[in-house]
mmCIF file of the N, C-alpha and C atoms, coordinates in Angstrom:
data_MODEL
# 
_entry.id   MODEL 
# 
loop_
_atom_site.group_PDB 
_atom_site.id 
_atom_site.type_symbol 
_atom_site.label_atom_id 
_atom_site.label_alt_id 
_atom_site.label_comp_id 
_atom_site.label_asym_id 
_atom_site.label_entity_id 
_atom_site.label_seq_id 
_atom_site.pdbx_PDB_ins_code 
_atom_site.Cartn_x 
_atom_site.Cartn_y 
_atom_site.Cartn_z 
_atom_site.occupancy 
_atom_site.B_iso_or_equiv 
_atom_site.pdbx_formal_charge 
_atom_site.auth_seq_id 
_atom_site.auth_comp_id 
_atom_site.auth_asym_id 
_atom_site.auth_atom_id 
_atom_site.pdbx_PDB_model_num 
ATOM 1   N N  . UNK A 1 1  ? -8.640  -36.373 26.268  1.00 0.00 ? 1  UNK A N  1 
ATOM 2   C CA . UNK A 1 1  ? -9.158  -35.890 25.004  1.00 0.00 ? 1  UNK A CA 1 
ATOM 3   C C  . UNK A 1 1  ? -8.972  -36.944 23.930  1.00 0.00 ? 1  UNK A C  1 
ATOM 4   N N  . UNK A 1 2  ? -9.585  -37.262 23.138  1.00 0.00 ? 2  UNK A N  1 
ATOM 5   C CA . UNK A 1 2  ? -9.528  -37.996 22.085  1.00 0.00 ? 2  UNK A CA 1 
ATOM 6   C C  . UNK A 1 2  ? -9.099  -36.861 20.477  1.00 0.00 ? 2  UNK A C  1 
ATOM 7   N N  . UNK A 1 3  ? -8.533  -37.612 19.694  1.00 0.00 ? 3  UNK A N  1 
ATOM 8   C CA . UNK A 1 3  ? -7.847  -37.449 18.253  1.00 0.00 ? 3  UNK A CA 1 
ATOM 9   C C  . UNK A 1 3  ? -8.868  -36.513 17.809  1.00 0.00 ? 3  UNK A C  1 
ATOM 10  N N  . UNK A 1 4  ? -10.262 -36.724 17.802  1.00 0.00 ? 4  UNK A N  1 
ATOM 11  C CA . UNK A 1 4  ? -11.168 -36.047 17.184  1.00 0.00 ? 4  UNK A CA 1 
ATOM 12  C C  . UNK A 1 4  ? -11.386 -34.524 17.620  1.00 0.00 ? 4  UNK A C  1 
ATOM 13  N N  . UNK A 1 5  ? -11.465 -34.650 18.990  1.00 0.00 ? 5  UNK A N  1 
ATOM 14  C CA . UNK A 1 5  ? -10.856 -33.466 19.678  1.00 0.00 ? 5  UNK A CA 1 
ATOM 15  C C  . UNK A 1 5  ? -10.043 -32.760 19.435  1.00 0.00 ? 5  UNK A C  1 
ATOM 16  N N  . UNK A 1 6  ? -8.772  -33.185 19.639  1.00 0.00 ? 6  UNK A N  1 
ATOM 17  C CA . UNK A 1 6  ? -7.459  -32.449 19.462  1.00 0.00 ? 6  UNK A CA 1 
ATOM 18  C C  . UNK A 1 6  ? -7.335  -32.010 17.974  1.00 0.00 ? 6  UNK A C  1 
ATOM 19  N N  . UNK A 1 7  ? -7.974  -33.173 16.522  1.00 0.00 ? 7  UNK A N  1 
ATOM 20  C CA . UNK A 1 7  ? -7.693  -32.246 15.379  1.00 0.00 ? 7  UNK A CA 1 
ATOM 21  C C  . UNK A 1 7  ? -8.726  -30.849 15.436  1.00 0.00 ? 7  UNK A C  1 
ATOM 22  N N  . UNK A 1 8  ? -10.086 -30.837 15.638  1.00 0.00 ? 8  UNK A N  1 
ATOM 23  C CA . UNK A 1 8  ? -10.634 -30.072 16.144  1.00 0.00 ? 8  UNK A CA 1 
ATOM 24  C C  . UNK A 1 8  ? -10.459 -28.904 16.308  1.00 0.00 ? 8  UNK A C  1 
ATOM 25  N N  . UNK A 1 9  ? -9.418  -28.674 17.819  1.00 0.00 ? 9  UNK A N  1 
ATOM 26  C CA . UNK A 1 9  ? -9.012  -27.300 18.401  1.00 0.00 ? 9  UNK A CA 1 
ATOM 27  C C  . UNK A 1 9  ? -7.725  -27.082 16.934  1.00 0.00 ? 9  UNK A C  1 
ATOM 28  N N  . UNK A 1 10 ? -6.996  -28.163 16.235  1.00 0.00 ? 10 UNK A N  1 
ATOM 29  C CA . UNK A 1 10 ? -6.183  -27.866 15.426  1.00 0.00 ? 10 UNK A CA 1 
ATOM 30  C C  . UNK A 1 10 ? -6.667  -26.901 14.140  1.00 0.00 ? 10 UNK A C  1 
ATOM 31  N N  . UNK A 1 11 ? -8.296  -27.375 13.854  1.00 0.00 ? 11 UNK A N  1 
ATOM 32  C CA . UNK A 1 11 ? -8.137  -26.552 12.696  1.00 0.00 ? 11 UNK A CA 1 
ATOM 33  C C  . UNK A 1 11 ? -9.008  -25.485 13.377  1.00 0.00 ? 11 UNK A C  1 
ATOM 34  N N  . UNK A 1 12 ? -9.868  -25.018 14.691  1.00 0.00 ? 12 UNK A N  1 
ATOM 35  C CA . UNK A 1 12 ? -10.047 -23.972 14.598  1.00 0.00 ? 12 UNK A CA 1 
ATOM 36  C C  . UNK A 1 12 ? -8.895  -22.885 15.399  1.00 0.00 ? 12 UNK A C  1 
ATOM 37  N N  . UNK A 1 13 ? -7.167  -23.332 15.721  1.00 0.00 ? 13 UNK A N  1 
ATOM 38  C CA . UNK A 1 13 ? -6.630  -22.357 15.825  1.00 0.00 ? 13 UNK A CA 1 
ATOM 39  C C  . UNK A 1 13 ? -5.897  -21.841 14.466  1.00 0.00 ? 13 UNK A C  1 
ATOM 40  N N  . UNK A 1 14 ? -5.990  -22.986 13.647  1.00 0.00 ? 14 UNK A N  1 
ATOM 41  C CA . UNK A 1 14 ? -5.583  -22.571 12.307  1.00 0.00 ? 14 UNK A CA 1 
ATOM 42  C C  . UNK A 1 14 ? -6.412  -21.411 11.501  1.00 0.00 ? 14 UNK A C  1 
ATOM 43  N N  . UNK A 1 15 ? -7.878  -21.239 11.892  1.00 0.00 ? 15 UNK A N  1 
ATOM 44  C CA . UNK A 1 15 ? -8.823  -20.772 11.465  1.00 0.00 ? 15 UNK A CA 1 
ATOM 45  C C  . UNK A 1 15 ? -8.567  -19.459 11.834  1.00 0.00 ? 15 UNK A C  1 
ATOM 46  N N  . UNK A 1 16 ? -8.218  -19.591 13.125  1.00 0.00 ? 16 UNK A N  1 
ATOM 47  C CA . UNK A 1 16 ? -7.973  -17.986 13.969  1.00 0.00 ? 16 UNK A CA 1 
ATOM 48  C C  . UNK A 1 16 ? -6.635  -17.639 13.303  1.00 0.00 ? 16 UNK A C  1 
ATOM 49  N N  . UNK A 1 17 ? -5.362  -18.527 13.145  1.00 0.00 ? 17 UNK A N  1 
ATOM 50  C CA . UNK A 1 17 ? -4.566  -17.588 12.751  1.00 0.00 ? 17 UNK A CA 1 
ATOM 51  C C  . UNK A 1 17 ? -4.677  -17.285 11.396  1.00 0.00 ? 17 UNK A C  1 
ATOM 52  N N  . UNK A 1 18 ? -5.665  -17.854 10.612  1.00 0.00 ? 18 UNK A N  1 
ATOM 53  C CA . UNK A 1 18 ? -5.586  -17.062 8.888   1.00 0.00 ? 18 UNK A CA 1 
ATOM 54  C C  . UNK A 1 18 ? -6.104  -15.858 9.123   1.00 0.00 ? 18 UNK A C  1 
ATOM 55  N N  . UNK A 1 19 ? -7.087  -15.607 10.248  1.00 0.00 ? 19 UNK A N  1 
ATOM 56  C CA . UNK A 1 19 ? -7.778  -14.912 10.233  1.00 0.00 ? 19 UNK A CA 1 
ATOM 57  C C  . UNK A 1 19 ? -7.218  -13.715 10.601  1.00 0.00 ? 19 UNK A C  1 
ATOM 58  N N  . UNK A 1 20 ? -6.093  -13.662 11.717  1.00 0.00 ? 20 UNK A N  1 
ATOM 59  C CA . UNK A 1 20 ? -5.627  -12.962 11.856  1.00 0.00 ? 20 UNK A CA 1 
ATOM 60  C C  . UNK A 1 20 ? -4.576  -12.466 10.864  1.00 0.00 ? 20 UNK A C  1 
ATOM 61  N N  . UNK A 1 21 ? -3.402  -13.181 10.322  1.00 0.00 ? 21 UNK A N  1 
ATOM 62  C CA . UNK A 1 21 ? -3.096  -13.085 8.952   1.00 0.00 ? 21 UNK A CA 1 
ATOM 63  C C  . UNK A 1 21 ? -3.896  -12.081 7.691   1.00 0.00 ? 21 UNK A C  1 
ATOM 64  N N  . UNK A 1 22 ? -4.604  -12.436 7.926   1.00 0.00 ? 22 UNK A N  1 
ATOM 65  C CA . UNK A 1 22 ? -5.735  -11.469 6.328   1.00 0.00 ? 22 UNK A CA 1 
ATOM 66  C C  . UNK A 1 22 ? -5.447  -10.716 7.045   1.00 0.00 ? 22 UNK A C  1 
ATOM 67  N N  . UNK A 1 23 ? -6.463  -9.897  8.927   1.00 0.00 ? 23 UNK A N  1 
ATOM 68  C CA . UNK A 1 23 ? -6.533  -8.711  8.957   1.00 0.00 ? 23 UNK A CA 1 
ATOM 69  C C  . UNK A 1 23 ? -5.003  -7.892  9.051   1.00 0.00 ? 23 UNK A C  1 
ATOM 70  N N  . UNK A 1 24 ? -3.906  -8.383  9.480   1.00 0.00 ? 24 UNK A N  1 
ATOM 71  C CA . UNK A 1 24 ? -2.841  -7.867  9.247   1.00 0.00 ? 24 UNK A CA 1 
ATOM 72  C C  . UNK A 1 24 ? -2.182  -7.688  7.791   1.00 0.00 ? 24 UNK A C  1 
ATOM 73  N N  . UNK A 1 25 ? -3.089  -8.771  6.539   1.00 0.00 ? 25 UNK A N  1 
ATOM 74  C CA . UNK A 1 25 ? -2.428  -8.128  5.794   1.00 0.00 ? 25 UNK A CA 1 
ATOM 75  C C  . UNK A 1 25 ? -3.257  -6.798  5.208   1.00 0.00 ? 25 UNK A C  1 
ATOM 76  N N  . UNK A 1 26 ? -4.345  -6.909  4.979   1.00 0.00 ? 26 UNK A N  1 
ATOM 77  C CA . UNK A 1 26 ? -5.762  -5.477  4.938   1.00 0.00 ? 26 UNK A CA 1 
ATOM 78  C C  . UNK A 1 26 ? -5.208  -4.687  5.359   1.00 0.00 ? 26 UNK A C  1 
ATOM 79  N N  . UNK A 1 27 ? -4.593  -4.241  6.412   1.00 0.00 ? 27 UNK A N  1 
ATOM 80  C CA . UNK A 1 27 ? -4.219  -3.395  7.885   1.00 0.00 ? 27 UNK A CA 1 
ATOM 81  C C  . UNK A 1 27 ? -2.981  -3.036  6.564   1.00 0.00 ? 27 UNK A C  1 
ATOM 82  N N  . UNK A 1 28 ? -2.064  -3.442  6.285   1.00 0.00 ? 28 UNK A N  1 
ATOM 83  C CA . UNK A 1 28 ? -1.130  -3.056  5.524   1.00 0.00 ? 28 UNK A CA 1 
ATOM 84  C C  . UNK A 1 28 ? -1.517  -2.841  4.216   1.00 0.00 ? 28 UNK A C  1 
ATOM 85  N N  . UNK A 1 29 ? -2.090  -3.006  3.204   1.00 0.00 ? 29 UNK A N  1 
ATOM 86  C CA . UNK A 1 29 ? -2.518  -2.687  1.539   1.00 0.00 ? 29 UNK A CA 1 
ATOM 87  C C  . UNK A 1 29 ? -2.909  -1.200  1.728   1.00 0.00 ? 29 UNK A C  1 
ATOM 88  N N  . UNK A 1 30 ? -4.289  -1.130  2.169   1.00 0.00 ? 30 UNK A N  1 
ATOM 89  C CA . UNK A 1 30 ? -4.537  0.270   2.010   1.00 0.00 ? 30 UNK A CA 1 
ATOM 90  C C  . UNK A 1 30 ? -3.585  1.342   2.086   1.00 0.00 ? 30 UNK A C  1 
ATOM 91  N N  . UNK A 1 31 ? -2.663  0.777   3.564   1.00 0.00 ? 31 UNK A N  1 
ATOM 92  C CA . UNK A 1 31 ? -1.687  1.995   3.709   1.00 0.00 ? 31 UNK A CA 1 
ATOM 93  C C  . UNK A 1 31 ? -0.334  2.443   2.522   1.00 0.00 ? 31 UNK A C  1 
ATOM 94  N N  . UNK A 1 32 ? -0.302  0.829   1.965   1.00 0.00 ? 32 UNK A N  1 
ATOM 95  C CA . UNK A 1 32 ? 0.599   1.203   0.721   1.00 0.00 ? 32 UNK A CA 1 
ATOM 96  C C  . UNK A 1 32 ? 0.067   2.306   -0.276  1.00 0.00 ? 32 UNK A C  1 
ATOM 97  N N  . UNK A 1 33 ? -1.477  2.563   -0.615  1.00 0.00 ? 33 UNK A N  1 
ATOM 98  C CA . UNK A 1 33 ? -2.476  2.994   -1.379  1.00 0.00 ? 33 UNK A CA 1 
ATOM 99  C C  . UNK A 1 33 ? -2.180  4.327   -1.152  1.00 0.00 ? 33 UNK A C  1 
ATOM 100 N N  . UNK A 1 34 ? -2.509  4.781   0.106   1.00 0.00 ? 34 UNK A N  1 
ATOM 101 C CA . UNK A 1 34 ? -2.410  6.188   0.665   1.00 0.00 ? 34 UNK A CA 1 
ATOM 102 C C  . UNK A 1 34 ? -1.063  6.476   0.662   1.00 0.00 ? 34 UNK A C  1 
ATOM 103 N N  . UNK A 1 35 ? 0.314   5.853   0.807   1.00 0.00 ? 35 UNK A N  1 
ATOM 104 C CA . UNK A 1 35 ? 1.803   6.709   0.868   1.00 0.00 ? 35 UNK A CA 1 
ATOM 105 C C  . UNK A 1 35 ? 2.022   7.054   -0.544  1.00 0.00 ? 35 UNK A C  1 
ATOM 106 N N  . UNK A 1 36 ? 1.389   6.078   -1.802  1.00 0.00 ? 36 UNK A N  1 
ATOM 107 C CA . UNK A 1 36 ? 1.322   6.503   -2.810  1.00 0.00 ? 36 UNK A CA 1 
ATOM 108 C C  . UNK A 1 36 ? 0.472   7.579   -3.425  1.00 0.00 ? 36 UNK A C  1 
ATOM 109 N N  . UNK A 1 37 ? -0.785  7.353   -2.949  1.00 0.00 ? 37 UNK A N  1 
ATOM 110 C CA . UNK A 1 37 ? -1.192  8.910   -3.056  1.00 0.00 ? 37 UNK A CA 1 
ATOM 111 C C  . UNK A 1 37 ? -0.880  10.001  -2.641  1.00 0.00 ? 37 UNK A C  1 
ATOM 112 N N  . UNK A 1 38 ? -0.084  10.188  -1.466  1.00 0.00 ? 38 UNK A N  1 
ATOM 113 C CA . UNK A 1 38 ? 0.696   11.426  -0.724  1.00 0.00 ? 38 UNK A CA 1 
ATOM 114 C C  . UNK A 1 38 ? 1.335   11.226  -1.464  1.00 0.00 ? 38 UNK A C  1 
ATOM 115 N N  . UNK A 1 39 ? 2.450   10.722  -1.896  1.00 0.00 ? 39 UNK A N  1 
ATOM 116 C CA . UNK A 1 39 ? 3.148   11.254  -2.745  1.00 0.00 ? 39 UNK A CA 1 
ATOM 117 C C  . UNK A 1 39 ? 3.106   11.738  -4.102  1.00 0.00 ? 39 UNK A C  1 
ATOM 118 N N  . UNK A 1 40 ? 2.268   11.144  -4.541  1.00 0.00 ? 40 UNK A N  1 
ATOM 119 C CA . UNK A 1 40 ? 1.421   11.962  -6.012  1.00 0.00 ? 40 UNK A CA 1 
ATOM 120 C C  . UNK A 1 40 ? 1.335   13.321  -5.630  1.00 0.00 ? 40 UNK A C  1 
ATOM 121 N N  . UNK A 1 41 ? 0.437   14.039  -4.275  1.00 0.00 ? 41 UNK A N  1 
ATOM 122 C CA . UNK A 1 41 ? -0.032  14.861  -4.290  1.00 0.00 ? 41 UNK A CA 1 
ATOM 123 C C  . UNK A 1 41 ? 1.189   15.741  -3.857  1.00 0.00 ? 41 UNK A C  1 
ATOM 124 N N  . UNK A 1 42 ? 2.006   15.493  -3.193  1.00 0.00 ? 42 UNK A N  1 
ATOM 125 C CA . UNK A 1 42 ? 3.350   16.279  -3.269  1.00 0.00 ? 42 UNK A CA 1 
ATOM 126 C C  . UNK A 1 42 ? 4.038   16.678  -4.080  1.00 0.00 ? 42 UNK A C  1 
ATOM 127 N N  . UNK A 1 43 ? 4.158   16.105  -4.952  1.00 0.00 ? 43 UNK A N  1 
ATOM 128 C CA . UNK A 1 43 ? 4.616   15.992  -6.600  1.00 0.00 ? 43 UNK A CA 1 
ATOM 129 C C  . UNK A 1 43 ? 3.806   16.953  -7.226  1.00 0.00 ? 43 UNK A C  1 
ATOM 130 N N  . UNK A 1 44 ? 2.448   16.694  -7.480  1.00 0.00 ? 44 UNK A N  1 
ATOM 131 C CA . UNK A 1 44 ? 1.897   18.076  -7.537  1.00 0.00 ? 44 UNK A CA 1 
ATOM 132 C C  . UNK A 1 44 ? 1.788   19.188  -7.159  1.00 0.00 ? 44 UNK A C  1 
ATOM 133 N N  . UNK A 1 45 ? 1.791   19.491  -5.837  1.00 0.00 ? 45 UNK A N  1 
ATOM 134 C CA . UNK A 1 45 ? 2.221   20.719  -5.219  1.00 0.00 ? 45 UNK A CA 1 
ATOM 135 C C  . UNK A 1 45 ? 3.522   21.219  -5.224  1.00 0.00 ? 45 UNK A C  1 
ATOM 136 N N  . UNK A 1 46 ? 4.575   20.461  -5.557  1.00 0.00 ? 46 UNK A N  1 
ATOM 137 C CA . UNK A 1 46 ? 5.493   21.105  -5.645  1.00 0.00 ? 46 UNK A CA 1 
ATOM 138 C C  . UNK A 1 46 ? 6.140   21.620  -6.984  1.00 0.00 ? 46 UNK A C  1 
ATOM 139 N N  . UNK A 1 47 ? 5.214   20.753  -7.720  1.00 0.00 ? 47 UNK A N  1 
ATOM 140 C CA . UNK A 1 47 ? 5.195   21.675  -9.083  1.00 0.00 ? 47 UNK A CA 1 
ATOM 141 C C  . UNK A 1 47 ? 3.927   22.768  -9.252  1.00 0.00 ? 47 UNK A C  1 
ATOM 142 N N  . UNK A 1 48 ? 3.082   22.666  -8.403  1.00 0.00 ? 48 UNK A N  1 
ATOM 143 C CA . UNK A 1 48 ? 2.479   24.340  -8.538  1.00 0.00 ? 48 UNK A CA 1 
ATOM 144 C C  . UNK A 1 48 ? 2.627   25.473  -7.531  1.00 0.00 ? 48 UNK A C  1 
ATOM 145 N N  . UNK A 1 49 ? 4.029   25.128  -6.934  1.00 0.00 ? 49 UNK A N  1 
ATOM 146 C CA . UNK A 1 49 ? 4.729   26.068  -6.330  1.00 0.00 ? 49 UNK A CA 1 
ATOM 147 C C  . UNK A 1 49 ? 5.750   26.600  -7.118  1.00 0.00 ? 49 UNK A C  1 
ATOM 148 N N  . UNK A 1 50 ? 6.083   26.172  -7.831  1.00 0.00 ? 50 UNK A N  1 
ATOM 149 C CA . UNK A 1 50 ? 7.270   26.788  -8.307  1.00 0.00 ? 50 UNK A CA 1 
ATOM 150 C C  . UNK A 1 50 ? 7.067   28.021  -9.273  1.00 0.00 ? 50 UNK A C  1 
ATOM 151 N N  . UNK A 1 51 ? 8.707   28.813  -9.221  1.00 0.00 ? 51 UNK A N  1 
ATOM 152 C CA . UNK A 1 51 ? 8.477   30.189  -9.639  1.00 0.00 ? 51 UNK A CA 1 
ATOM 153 C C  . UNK A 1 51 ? 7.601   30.276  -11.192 1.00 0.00 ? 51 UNK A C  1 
ATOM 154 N N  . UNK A 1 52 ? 8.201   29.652  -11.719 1.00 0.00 ? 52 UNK A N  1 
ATOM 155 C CA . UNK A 1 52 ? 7.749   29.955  -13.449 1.00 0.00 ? 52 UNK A CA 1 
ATOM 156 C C  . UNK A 1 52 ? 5.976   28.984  -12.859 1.00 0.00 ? 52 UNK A C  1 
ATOM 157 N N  . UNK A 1 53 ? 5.089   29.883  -13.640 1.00 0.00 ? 53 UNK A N  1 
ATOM 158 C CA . UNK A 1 53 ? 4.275   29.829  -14.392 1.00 0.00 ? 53 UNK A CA 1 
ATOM 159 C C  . UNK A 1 53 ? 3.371   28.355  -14.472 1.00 0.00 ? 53 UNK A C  1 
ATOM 160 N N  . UNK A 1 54 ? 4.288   28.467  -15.673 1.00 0.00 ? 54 UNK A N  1 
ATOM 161 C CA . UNK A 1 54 ? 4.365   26.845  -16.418 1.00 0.00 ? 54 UNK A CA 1 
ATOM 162 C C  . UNK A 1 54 ? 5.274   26.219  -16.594 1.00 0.00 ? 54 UNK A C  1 
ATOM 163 N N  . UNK A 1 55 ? 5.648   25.213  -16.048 1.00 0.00 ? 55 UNK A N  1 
ATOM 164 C CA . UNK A 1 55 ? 7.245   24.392  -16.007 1.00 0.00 ? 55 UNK A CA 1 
ATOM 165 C C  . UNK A 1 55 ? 6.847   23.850  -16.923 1.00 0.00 ? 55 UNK A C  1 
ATOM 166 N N  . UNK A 1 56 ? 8.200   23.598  -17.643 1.00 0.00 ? 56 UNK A N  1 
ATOM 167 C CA . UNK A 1 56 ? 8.526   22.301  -18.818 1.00 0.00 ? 56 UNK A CA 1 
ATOM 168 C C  . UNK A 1 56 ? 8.574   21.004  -17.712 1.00 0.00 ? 56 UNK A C  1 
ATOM 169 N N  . UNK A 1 57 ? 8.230   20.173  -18.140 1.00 0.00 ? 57 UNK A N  1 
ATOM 170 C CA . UNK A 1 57 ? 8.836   18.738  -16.918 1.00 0.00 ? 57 UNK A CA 1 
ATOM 171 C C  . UNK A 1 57 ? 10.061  18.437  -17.376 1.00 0.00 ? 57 UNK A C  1 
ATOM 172 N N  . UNK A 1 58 ? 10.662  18.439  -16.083 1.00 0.00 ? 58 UNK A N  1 
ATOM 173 C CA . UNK A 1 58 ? 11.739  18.363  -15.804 1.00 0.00 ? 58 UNK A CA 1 
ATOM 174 C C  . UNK A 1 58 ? 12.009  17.174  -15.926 1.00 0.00 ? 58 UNK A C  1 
ATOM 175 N N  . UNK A 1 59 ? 13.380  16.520  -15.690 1.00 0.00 ? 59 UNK A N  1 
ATOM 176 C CA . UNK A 1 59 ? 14.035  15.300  -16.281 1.00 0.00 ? 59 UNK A CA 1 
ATOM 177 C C  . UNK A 1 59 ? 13.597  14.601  -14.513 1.00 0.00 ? 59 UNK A C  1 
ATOM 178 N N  . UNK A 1 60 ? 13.720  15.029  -13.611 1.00 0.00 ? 60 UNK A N  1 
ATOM 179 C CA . UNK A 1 60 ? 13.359  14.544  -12.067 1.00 0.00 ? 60 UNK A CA 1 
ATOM 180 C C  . UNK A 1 60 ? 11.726  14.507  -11.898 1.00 0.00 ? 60 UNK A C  1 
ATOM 181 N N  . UNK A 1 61 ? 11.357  15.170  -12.904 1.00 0.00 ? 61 UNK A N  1 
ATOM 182 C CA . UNK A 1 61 ? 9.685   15.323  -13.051 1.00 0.00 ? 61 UNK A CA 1 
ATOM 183 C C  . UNK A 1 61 ? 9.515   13.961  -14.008 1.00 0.00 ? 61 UNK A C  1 
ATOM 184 N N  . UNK A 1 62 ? 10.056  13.682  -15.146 1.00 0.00 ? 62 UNK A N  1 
ATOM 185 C CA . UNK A 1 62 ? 9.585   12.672  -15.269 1.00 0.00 ? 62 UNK A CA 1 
ATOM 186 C C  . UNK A 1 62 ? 9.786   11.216  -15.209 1.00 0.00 ? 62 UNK A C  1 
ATOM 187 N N  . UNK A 1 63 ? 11.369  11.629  -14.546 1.00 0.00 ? 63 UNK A N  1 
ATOM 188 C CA . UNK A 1 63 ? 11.977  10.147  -13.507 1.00 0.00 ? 63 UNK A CA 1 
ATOM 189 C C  . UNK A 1 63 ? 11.163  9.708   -12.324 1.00 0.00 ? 63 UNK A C  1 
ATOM 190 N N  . UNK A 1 64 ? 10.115  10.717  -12.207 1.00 0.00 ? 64 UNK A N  1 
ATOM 191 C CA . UNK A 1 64 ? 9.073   10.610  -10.999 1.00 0.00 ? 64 UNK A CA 1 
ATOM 192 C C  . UNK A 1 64 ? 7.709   9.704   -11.216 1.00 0.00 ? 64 UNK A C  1 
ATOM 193 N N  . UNK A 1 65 ? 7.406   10.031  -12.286 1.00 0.00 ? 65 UNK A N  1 
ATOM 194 C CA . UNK A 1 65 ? 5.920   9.981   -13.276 1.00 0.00 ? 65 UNK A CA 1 
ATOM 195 C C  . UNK A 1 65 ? 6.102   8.895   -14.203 1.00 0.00 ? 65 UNK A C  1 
ATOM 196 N N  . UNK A 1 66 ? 7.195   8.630   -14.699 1.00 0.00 ? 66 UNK A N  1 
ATOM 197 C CA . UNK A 1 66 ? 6.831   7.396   -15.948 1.00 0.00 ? 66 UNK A CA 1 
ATOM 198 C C  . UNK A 1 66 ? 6.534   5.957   -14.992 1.00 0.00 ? 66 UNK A C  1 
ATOM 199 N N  . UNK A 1 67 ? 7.765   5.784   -13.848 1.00 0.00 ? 67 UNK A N  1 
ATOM 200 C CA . UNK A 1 67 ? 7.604   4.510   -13.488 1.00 0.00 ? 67 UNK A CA 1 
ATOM 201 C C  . UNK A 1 67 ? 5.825   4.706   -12.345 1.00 0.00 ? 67 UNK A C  1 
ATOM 202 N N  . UNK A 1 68 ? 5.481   5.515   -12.023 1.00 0.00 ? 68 UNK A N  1 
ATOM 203 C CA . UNK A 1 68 ? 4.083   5.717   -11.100 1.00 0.00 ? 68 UNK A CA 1 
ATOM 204 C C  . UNK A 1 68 ? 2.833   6.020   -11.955 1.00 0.00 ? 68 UNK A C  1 
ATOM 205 N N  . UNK A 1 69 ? 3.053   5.921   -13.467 1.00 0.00 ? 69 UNK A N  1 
ATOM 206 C CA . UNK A 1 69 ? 2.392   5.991   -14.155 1.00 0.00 ? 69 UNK A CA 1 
ATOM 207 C C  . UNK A 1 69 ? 1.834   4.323   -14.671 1.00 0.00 ? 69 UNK A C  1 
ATOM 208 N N  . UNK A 1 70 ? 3.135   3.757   -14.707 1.00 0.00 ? 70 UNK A N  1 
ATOM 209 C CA . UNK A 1 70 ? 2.947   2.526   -15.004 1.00 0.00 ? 70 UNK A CA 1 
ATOM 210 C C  . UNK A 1 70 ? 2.198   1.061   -14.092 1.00 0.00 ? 70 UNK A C  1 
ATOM 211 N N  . UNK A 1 71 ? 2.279   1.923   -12.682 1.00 0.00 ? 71 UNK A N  1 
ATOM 212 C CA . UNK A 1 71 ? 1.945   0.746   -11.605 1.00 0.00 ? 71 UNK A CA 1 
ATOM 213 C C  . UNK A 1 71 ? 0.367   1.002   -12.197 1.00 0.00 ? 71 UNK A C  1 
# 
């Protein structure tokens, strides 16, 4: 094989591993997206389960909400 060759196969396995890289990182973002939305929606349901009515927010209600408000 000659130099020209060998850089060659160098940058298209480099090519393959970015490639693979991105889809593993894609593969992971969304899912950060969705554990944060489950948990929003838990948060909500478990404040429209509760006995009273209409809750005041609670001090754990809004130790929950200010910092998930801010992302």
């Amino acid at each position: 094989m000659t130099s020209t060759a060998n850089g060659a196969t160098v940058v298209v396995m480099f090519a393959i591993l970015v490639a693979v890289f991105g889809a593993l990182l894609s593969a992971v973002q969304p899912r950060a997206s969705l554990v944060t939305e489950n948990l929003v929606l838990r948060q909500q349901l478990a404040t429209l389960r509760r006995a009273t009515p209409r809750p005041r927010l609670r001090p754990i209600d809004r130790a929950f909400w200010v910092p998930l408000s801010r992302v």
